[in-house]
Short mmCIF file of the C-alpha atoms (twelve columns), coordinates in Angstrom:
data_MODEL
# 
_entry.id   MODEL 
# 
loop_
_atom_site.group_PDB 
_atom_site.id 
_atom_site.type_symbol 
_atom_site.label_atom_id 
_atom_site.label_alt_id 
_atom_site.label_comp_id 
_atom_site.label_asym_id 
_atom_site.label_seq_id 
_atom_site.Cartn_x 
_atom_site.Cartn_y 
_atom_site.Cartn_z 
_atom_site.pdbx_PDB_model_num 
ATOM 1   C CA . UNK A 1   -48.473 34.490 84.208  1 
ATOM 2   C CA . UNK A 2   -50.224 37.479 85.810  1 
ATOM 3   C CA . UNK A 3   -51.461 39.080 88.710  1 
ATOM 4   C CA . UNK A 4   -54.315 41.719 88.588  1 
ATOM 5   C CA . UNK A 5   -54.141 44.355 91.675  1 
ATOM 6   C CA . UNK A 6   -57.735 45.024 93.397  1 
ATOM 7   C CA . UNK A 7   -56.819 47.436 96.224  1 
ATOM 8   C CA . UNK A 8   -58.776 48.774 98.953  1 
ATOM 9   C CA . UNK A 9   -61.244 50.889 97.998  1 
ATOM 10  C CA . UNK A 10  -63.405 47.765 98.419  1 
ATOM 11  C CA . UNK A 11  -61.948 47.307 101.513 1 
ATOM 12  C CA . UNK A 12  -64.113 49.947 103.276 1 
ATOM 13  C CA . UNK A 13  -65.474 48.102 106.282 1 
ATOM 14  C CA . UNK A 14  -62.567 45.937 106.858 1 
ATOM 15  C CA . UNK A 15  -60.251 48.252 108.427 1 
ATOM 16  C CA . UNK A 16  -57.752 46.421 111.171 1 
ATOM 17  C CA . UNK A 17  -56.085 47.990 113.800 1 
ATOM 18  C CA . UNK A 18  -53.330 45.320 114.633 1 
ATOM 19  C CA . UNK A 19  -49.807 45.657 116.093 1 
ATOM 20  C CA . UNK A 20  -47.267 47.970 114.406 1 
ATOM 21  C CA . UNK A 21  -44.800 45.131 113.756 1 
ATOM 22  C CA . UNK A 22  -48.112 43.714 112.294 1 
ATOM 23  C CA . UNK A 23  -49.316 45.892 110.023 1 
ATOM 24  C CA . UNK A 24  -45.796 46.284 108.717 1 
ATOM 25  C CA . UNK A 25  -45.175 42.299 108.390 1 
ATOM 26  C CA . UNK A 26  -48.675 42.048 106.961 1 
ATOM 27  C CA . UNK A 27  -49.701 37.998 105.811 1 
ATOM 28  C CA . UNK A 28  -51.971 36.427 102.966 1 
ATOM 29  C CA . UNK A 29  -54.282 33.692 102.390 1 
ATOM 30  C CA . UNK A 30  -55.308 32.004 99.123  1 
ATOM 31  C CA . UNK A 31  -58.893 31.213 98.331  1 
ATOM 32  C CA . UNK A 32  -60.210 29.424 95.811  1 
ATOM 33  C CA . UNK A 33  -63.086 26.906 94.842  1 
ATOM 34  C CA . UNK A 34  -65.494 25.400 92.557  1 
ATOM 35  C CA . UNK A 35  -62.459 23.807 91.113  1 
ATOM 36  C CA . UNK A 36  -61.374 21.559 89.076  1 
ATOM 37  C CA . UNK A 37  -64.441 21.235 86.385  1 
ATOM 38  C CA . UNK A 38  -64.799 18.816 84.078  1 
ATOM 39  C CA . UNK A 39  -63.442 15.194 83.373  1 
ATOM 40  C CA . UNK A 40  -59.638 14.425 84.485  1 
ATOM 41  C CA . UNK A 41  -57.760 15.330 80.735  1 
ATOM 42  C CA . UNK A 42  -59.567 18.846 80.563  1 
ATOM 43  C CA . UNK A 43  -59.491 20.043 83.921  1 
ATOM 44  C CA . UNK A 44  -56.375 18.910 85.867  1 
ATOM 45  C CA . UNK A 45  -54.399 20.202 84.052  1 
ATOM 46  C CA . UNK A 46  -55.078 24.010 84.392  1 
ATOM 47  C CA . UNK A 47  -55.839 23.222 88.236  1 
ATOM 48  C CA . UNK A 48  -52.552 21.816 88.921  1 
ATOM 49  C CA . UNK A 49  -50.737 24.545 87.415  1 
ATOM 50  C CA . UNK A 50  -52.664 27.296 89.340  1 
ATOM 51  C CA . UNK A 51  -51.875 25.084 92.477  1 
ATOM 52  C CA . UNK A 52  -47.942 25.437 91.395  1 
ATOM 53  C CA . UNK A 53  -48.726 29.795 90.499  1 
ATOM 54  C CA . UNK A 54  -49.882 29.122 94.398  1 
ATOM 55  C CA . UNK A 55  -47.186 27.807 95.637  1 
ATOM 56  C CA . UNK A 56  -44.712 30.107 94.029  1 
ATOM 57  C CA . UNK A 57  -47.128 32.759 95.734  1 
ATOM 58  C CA . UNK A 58  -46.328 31.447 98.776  1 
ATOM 59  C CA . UNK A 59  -49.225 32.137 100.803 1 
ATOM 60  C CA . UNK A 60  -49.430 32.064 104.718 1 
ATOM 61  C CA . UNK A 61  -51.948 29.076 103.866 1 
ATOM 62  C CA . UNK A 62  -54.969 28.877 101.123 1 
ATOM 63  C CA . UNK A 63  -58.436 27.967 101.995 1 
ATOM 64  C CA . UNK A 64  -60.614 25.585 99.336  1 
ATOM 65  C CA . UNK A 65  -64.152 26.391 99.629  1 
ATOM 66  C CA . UNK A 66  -65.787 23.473 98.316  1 
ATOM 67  C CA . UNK A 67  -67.173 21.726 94.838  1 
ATOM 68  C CA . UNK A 68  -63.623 19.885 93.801  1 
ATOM 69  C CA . UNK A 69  -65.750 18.408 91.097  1 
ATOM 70  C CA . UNK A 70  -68.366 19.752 89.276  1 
ATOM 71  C CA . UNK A 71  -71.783 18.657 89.679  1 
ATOM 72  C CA . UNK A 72  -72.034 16.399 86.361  1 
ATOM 73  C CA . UNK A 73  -68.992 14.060 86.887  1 
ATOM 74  C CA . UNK A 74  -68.649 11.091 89.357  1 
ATOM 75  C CA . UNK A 75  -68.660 11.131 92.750  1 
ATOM 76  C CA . UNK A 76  -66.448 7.925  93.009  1 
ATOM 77  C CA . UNK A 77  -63.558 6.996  95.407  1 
ATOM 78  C CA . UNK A 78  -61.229 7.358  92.264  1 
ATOM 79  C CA . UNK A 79  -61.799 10.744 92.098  1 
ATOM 80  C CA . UNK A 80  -61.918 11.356 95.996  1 
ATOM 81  C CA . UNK A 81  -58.378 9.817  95.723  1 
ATOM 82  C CA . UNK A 82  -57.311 12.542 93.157  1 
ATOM 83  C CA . UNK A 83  -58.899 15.415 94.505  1 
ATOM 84  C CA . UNK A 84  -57.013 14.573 98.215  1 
ATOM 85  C CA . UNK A 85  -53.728 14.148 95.820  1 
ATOM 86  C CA . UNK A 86  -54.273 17.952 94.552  1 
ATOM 87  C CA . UNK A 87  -54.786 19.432 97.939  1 
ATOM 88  C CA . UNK A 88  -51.462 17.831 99.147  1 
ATOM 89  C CA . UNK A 89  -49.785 19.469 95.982  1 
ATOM 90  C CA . UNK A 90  -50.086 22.423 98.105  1 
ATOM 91  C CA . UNK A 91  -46.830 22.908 99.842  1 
ATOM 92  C CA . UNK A 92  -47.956 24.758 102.312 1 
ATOM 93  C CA . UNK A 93  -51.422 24.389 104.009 1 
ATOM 94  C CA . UNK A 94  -54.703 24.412 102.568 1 
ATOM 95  C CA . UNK A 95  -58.158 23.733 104.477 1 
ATOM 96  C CA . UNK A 96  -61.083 22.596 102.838 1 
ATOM 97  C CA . UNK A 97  -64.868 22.975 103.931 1 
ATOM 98  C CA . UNK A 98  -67.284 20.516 101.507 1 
ATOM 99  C CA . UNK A 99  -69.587 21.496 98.497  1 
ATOM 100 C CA . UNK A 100 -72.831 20.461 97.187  1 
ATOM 101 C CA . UNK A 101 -71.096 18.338 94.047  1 
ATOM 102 C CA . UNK A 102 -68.630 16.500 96.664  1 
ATOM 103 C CA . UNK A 103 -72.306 14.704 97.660  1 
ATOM 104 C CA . UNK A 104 -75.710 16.319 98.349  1 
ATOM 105 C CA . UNK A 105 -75.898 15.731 94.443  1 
ATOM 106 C CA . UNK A 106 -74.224 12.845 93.889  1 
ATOM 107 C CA . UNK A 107 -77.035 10.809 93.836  1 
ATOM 108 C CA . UNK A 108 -77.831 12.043 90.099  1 
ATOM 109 C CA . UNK A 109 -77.549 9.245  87.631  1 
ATOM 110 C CA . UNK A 110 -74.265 11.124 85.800  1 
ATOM 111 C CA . UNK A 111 -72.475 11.391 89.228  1 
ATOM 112 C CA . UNK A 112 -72.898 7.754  89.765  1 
ATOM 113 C CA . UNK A 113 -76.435 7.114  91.499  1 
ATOM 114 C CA . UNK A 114 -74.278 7.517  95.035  1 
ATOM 115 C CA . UNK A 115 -76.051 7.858  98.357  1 
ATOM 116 C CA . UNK A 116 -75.274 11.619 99.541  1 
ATOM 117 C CA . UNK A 117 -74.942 10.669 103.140 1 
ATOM 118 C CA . UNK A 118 -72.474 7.918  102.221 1 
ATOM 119 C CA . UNK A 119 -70.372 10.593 100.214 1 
ATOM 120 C CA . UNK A 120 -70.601 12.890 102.987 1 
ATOM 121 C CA . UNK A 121 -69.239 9.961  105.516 1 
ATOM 122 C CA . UNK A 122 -66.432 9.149  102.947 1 
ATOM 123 C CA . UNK A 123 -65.371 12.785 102.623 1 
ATOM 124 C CA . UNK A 124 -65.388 13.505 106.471 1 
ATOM 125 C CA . UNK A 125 -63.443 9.965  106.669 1 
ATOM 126 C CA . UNK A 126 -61.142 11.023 103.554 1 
ATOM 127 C CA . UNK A 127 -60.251 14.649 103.702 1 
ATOM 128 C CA . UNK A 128 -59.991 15.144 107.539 1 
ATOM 129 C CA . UNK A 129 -57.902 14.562 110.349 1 
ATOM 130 C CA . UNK A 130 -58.578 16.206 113.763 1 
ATOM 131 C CA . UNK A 131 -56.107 18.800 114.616 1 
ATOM 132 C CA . UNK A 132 -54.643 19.283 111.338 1 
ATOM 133 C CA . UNK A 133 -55.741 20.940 108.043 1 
ATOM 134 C CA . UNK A 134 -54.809 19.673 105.021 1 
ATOM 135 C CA . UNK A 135 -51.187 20.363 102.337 1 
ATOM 136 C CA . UNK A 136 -47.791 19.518 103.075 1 
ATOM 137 C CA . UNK A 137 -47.533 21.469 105.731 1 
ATOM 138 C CA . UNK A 138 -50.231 21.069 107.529 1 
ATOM 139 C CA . UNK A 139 -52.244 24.313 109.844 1 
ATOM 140 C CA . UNK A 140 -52.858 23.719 113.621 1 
ATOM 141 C CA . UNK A 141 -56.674 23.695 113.645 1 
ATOM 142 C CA . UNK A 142 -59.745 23.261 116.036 1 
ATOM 143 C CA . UNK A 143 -62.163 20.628 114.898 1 
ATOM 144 C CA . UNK A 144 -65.940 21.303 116.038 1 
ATOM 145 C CA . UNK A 145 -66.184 17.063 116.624 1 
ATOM 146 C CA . UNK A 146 -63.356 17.505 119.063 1 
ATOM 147 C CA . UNK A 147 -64.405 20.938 121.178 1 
ATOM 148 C CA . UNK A 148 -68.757 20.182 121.072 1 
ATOM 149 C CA . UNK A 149 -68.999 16.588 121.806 1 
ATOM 150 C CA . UNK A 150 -72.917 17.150 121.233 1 
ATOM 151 C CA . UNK A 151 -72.168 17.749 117.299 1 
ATOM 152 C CA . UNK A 152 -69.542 14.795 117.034 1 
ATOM 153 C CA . UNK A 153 -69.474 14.258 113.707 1 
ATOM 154 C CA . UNK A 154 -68.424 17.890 112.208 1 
ATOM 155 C CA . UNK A 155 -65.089 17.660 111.679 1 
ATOM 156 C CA . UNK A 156 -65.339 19.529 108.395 1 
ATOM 157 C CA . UNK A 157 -65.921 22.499 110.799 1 
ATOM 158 C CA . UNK A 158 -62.585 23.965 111.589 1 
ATOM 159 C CA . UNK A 159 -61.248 26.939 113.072 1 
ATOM 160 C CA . UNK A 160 -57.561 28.928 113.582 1 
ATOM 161 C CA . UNK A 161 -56.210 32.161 114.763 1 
ATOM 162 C CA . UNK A 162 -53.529 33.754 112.471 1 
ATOM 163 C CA . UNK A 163 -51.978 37.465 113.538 1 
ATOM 164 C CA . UNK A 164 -54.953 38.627 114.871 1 
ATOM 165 C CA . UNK A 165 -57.673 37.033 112.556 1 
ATOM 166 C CA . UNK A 166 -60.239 34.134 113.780 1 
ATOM 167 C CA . UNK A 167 -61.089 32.244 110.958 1 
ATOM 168 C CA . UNK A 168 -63.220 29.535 110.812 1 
ATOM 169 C CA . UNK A 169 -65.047 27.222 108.140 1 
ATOM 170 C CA . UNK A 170 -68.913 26.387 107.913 1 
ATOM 171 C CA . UNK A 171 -70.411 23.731 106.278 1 
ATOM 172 C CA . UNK A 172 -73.288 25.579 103.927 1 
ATOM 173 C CA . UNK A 173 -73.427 24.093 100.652 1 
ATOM 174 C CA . UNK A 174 -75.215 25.024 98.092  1 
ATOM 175 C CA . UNK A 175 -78.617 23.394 96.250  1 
ATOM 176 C CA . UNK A 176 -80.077 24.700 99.448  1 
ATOM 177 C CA . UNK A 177 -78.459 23.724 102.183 1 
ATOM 178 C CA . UNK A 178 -79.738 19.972 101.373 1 
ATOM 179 C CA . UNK A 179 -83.096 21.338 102.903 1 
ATOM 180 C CA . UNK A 180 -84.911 18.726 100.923 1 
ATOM 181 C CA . UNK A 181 -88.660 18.189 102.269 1 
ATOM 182 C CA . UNK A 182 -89.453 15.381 99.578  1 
ATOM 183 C CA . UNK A 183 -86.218 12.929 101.689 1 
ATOM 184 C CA . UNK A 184 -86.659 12.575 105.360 1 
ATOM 185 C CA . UNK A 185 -83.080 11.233 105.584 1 
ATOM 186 C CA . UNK A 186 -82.236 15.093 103.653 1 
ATOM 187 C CA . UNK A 187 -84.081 16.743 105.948 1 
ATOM 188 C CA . UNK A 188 -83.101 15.377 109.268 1 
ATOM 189 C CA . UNK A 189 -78.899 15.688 108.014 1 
ATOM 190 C CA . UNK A 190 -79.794 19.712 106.935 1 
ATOM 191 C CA . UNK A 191 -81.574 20.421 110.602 1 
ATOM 192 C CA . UNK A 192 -78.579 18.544 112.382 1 
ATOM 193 C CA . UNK A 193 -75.799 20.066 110.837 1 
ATOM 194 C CA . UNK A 194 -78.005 23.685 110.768 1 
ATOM 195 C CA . UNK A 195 -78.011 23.112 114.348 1 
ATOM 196 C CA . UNK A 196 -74.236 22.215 114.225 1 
ATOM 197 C CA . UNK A 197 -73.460 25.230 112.206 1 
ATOM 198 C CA . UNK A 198 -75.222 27.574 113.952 1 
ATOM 199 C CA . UNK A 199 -73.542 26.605 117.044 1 
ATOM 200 C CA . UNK A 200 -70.253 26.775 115.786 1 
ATOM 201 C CA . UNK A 201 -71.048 30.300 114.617 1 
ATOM 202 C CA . UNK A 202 -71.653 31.917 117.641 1 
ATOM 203 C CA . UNK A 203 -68.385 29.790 119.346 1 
ATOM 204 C CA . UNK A 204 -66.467 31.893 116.583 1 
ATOM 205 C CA . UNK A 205 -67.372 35.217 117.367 1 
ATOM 206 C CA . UNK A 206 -67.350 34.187 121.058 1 
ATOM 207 C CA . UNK A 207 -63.801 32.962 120.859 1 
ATOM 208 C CA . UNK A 208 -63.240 36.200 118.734 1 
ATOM 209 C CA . UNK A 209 -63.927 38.392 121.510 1 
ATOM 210 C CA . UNK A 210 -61.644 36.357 124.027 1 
ATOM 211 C CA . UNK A 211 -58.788 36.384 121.787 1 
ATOM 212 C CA . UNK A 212 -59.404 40.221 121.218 1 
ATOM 213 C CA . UNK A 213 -59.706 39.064 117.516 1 
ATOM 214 C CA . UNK A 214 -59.513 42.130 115.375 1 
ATOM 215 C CA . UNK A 215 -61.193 40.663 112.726 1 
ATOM 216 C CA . UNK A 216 -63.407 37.436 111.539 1 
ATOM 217 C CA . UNK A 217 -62.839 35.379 108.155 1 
ATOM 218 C CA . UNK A 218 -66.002 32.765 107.861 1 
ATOM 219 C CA . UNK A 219 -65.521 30.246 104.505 1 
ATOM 220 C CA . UNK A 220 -68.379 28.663 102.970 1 
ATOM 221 C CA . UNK A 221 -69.579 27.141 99.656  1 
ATOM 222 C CA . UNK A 222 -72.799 28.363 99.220  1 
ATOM 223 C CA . UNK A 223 -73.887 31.631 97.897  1 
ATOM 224 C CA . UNK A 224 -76.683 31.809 100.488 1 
ATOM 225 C CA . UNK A 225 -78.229 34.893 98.448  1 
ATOM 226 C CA . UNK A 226 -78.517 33.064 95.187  1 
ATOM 227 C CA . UNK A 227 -82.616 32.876 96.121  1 
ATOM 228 C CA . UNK A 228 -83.692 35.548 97.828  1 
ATOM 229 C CA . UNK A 229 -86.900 36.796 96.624  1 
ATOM 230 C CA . UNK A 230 -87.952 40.275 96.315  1 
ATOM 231 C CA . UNK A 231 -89.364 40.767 100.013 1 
ATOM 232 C CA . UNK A 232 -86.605 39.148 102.209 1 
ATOM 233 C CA . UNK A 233 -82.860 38.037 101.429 1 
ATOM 234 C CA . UNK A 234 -83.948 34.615 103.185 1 
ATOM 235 C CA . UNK A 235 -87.305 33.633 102.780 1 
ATOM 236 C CA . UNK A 236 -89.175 31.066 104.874 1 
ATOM 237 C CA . UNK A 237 -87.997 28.374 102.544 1 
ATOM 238 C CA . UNK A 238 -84.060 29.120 102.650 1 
ATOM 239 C CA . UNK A 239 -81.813 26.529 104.034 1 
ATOM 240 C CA . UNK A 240 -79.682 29.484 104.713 1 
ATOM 241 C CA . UNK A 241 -82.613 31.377 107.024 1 
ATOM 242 C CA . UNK A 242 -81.085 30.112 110.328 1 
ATOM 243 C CA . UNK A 243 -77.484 29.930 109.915 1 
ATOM 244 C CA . UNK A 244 -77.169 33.634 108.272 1 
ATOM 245 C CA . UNK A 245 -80.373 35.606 108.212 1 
ATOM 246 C CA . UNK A 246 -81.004 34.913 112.417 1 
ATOM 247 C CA . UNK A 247 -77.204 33.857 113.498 1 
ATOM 248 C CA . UNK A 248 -74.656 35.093 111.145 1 
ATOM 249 C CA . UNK A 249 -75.907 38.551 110.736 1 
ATOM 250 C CA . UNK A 250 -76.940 39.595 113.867 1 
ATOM 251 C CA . UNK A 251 -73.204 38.327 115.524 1 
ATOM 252 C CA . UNK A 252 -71.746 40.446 112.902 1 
ATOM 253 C CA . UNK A 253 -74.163 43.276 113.711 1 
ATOM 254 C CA . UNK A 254 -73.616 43.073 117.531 1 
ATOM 255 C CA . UNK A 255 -69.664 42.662 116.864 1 
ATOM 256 C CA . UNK A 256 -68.851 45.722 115.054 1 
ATOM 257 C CA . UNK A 257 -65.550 44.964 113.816 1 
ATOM 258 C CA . UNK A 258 -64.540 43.403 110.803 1 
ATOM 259 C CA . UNK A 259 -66.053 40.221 108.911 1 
ATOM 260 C CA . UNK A 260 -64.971 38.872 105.708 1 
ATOM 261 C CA . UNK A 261 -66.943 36.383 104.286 1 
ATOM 262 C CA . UNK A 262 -65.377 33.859 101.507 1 
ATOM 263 C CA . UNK A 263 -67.792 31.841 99.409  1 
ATOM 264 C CA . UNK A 264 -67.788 29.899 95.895  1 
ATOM 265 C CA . UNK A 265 -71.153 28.597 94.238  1 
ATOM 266 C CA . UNK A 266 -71.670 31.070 91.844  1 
ATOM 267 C CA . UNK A 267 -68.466 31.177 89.821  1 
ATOM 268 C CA . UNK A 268 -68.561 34.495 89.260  1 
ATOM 269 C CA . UNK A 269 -65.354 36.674 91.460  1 
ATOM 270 C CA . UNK A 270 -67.156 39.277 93.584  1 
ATOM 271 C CA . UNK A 271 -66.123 41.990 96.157  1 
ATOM 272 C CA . UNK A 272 -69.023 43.313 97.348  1 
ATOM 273 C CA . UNK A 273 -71.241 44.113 100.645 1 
ATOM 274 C CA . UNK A 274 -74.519 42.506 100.131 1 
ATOM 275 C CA . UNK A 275 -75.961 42.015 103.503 1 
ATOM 276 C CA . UNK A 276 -78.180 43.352 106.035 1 
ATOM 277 C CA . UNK A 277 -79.466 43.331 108.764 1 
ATOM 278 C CA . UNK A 278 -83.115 44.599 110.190 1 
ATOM 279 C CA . UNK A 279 -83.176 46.433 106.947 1 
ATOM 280 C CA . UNK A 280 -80.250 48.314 107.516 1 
ATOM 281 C CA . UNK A 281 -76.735 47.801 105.703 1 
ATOM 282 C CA . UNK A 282 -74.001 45.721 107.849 1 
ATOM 283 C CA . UNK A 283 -70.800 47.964 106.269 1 
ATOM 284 C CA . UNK A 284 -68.499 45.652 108.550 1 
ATOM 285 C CA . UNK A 285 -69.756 42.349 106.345 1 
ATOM 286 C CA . UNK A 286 -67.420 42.405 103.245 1 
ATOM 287 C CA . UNK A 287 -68.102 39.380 100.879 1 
ATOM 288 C CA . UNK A 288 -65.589 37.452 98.208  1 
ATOM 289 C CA . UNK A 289 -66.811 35.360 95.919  1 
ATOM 290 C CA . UNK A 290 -64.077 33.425 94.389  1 
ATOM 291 C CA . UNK A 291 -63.902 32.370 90.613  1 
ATOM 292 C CA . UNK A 292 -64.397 28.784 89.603  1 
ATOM 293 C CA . UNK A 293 -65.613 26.317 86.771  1 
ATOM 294 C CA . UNK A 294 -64.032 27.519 83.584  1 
ATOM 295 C CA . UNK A 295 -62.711 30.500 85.051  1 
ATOM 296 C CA . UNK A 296 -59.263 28.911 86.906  1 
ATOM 297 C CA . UNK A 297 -58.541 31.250 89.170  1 
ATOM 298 C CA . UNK A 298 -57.652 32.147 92.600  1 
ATOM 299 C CA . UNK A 299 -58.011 35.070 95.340  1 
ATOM 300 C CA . UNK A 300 -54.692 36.381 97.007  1 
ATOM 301 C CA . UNK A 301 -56.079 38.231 100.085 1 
ATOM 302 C CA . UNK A 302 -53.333 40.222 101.949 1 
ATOM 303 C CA . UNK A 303 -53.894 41.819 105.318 1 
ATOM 304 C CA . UNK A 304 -51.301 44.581 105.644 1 
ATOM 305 C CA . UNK A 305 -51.333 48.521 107.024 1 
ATOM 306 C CA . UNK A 306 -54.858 47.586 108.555 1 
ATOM 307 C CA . UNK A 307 -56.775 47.086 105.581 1 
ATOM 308 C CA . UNK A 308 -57.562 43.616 103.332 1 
ATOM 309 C CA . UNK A 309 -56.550 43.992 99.548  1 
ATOM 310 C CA . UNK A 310 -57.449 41.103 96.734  1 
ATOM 311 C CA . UNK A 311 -55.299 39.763 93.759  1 
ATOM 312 C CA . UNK A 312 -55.882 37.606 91.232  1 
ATOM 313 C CA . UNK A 313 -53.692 34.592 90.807  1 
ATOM 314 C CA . UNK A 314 -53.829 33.665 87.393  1 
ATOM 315 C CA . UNK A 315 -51.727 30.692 84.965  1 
ATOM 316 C CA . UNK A 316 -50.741 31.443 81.828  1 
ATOM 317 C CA . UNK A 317 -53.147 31.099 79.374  1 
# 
């Protein structure tokens, strides 16, 4: 087993000025996604044995951004069952925000024919409990059903100070955003929960700046710049338009300090700083894209001397 060092010359924006006893303590988080792939005999395997190389990490907590299946296997309770039996093989904690396989596409004939909005009610029912993340030992959170009474049923939206750091997850999935014009029921879930997402946004970066956060981790599944088109990173069409190109962005902008944003989707493991805003670079917006599918990986981030670092958490091949 082996760990590959990526050190901080991609940390550039995401400079922290915390505490001495801090910076000299440092803390890490584990972020990984888009996994397992594939039927049961193939692809738990190699999971659950980068879940152990994770726990003998021993990570503050790990974060799962979404797509525990992949988008050609079923979306049945059987596997629900297993995939909430890996995330409590974590023995510490380990918070989850949904994918696009987990049910936007389940209702393809190879997933099982499912009604997406039935997933989606069986994962919130499933995976979540108010108050508490998931893993053996569970992480304090804030639930968005329990603080906005107004967007009830968004318990997948979670948030949780940690030295310093306001993280939070956001439920953007991938094919889209489920911005589906051809299904009224598709469309009216995307505009509710864009309207619940946005709004939990801009409570993060407000509770930031009460909590003198000195820094903001968002976690997502979508790579929301898989589309853009040559003229504008989120074209008229985007289901990611609202949430990033007129909320996300400009908060960031306006903030100043540090953002890290975690995403999956695209299976390929990133560092980079893709965004901007009015045409103009946001250097405080780093991104990681975590690996996934047939690449079984994981992301050790480590916040220590004011700066984020990333290491690969690999199993033995």
């Amino acid at each position: 087993m082996k760990t590959t060092l990526l050190r901080a010359g991609l940390a550039l924006g995401l400079v922290m000025s915390m505490s001495a006893a801090q910076a000299q303590q440092g803390f890490s988080f584990v972020a990984l996604g888009d996994l397992p792939y594939g039927p049961p005999e193939k692809a738990y395997g190699p999971y659950r044995a980068l879940i152990e190389r994770i726990n003998q990490v021993g990570p503050d907590f790990s974060v799962h951004v979404g797509d525990f299946k992949s988008g050609s296997t079923l979306c049945s309770d059987e596997e629900f069952a297993n995939q909430r039996e890996h995330f409590q093989r974590f023995k510490g904690a380990v918070v989850y925000t949904p994918g696009d396989n987990e049910w936007t596409d389940c209702h393809r004939a190879n997933n099982g024919s499912f009604d997406p909005l039935e997933r989606l009610a069986a994962l919130r029912q499933r995976f979540y409990t108010p108050g508490r993340s998931l893993g053996q030992q569970p992480l304090a959170v804030q639930n968005q059903s329990s603080l906005m009474p107004s967007h009830g049923r968004y318990i997948e939206n979670q948030r949780w100070m940690h030295q310093g750091v306001l993280f939070a997850t956001v439920h953007i999935v991938g094919s889209n955003n489920n911005l589906e014009s051809r299904n009224l029921a598709a469309a009216q879930e995307f505009f509710d929960r864009d309207a619940a997402n946005v709004a939990w946004t801009e409570a993060a970066f407000e509770q930031a700046g009460l909590q003198q956060a000195k820094a903001v981790v968002l976690a997502f599944q979508a790579d929301v710049l898989e589309a853009k088109s040559f003229w504008e990173d989120f074209p008229g069409g985007s289901g990611f338009r609202k949430i990033i190109g007129e909320t996300l962005l400009p908060l960031a902008s306006r903030w100043g300090k540090p953002v890290l944003v975690v995403h999956g989707d695209s299976h390929q493991f990133k560092i980079d700083q893709p965004f901007q805003f009015n045409k103009k670079p946001l250097p405080n917006i780093t991104r990681l894209i975590v690996p996934g599918a047939t690449d079984v990986r994981a992301v050790k981030v480590t916040v220590k001397n004011s700066a984020f670092s990333f290491e690969m958490i690999e199993i033995a091949p």
